[in-house]
C-alpha positions in Angstrom: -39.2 11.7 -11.9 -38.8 15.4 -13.5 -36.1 14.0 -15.9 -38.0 11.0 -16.6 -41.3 12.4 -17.7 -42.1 15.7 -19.1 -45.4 17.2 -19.6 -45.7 19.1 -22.2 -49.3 19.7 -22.6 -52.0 19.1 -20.6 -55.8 19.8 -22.1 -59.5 19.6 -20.8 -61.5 17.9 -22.4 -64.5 18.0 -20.0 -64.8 19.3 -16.5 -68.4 18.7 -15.4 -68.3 15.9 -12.1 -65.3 15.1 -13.0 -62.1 16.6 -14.8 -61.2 14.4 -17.9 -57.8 15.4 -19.0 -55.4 14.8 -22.2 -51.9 15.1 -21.3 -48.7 15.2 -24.4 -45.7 13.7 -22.2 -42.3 13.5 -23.3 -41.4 9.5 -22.0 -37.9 8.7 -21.4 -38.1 4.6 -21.2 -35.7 2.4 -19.2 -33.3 1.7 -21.8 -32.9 5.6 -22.4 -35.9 6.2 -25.5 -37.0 9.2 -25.2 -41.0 9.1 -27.3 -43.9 11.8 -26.8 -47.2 10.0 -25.4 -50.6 10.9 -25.3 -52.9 9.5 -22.4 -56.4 10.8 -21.1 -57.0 11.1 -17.4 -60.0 11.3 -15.4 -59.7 13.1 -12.3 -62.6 13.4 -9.5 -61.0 12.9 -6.4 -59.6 10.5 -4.2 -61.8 8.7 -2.0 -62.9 6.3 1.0 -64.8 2.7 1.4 -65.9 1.1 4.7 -66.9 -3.0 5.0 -68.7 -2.7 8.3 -69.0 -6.2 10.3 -70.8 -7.3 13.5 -68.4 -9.6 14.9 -71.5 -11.3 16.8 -74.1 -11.9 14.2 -71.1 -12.6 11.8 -72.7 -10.2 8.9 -71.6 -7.3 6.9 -73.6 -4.2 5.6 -73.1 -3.4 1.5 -74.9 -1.2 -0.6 -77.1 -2.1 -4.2 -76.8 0.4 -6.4 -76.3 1.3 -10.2 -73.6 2.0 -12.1 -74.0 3.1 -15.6 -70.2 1.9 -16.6 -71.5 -2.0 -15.7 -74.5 -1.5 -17.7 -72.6 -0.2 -20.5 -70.0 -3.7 -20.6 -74.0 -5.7 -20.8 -74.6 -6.4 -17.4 -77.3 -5.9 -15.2 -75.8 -2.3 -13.8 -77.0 -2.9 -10.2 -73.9 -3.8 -8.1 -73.2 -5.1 -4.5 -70.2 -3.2 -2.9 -68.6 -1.7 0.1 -70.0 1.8 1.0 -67.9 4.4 -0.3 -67.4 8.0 -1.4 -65.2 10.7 -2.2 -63.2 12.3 0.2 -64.7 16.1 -0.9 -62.1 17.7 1.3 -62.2 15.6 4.3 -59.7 13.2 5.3 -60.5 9.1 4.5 -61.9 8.3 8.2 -64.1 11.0 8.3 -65.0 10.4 5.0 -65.9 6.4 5.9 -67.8 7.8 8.7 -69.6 10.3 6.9 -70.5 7.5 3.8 -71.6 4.9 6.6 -74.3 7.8 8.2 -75.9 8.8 4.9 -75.9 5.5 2.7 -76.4 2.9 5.3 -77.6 4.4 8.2 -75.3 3.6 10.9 -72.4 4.7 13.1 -69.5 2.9 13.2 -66.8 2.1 15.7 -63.7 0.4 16.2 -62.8 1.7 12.0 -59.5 0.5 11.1 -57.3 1.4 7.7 -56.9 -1.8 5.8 -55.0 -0.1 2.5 -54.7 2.5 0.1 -54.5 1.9 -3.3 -54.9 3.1 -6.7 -58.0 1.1 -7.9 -57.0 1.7 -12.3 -53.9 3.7 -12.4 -53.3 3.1 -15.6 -56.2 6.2 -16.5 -57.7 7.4 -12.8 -56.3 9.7 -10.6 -58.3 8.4 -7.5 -56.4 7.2 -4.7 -59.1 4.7 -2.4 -58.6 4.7 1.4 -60.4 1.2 2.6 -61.5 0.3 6.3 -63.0 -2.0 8.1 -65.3 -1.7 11.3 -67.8 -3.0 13.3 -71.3 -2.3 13.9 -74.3 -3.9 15.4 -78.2 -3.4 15.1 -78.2 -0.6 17.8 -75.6 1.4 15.9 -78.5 1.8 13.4 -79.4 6.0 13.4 -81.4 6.4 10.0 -82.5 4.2 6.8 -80.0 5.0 4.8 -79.9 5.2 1.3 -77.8 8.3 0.7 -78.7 11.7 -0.6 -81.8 12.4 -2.9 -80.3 16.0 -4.0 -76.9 13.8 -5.0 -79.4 11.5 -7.1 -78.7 8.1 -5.1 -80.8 5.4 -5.2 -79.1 3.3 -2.6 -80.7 -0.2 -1.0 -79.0 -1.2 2.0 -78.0 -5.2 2.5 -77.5 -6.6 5.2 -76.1 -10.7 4.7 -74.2 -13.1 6.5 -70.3 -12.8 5.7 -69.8 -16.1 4.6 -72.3 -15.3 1.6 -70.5 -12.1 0.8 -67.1 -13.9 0.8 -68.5 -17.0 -1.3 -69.9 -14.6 -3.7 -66.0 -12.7 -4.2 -64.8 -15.8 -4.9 -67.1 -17.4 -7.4 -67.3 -13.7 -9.2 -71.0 -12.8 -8.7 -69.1 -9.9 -6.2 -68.0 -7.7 -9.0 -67.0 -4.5 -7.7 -63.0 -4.5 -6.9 -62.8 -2.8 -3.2 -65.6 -4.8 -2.0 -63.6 -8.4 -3.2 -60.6 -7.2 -1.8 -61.9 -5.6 1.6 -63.8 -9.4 2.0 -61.0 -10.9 1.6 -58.7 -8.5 3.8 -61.4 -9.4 6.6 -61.2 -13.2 5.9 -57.4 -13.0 6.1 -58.3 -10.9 9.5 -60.7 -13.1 10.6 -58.2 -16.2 10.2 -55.3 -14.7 11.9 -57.0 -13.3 14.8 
């Protein structure tokens, strides 16, 4: 990889929640080309997402909250998605626990890693670590909603999981990690 790309330079250009960064790279292309690129990085950490199930009641537990970035593209900027944070030293399971706790209110069991991916490599650093697990209504240990000192403003949904998965595949589910953790637990569900 050292022969094939060369960074040259590598400037901040903000570092506030996250780090955006503007690297100079020295390319050397497949056929041998050799060009110097410029591309902008943001960096704020890699990160976790849990699709919690109840396996009885046959529902799933998302989040509604805004994102400024779906607003900005002329949407209405609440979303429905898959609980999920950054990882802010921990390691992804802890991290999915931790998420579950403060922004839905529940502890879950039976977590399982589904996949890791890179959710837009093409500009983010961020490397996502998704689960699924199980929880039922006596898992339930607070309201959820997440932290008011980290500015969340968090509802938590509760819905049947044929809804959820009707709505990733008629495109009113949005958010990428949640369409493709509902359909990593169809596939499950199917197989099993």
């Amino acid at each position: 990889m050292s022969e094939r790309v060369k960074i040259e330079k590598a400037v901040v250009l903000s570092n506030n929640w996250a780090r955006n960064l503007q690297y100079t790279i020295n390319y050397r292309f497949r056929d041998g080309r050799r060009q110097r690129l410029i591309r902008e990085v943001h960096d704020h950490g890699s990160g976790a997402a849990v699709l919690p199930y109840d396996p009885v009641r046959r529902t799933v537990l998302l989040v509604r909250q805004f994102r400024l970035p779906v607003h900005l593209s002329g949407r209405d900027g609440d979303t429905l998605e898959a609980c999920a944070g950054l990882l802010d030293g921990n390691d992804a399971e802890t991290c999915a626990r931790r998420e579950a706790e403060e922004e839905l209110g529940y502890q879950l069991t039976n977590l399982r890693k589904v996949a890791q991916t890179f959710m837009t490599p093409g500009a983010v650093t961020e490397e996502l670590t998704m689960f699924f697990a199980e929880y039922d209504p006596a898992s339930r240990i607070s309201a959820g909603g997440g932290h008011a000192a980290e500015h969340e403003d968090i509802e938590v949904v509760e819905m049947p999981f044929a809804e959820a998965l009707a709505m990733a595949l008629d495109g009113r589910m949005i958010d990428a990690k949640t369409v493709m953790l509902l359909l990593f637990l169809e596939r499950a569900l199917r197989t099993s």
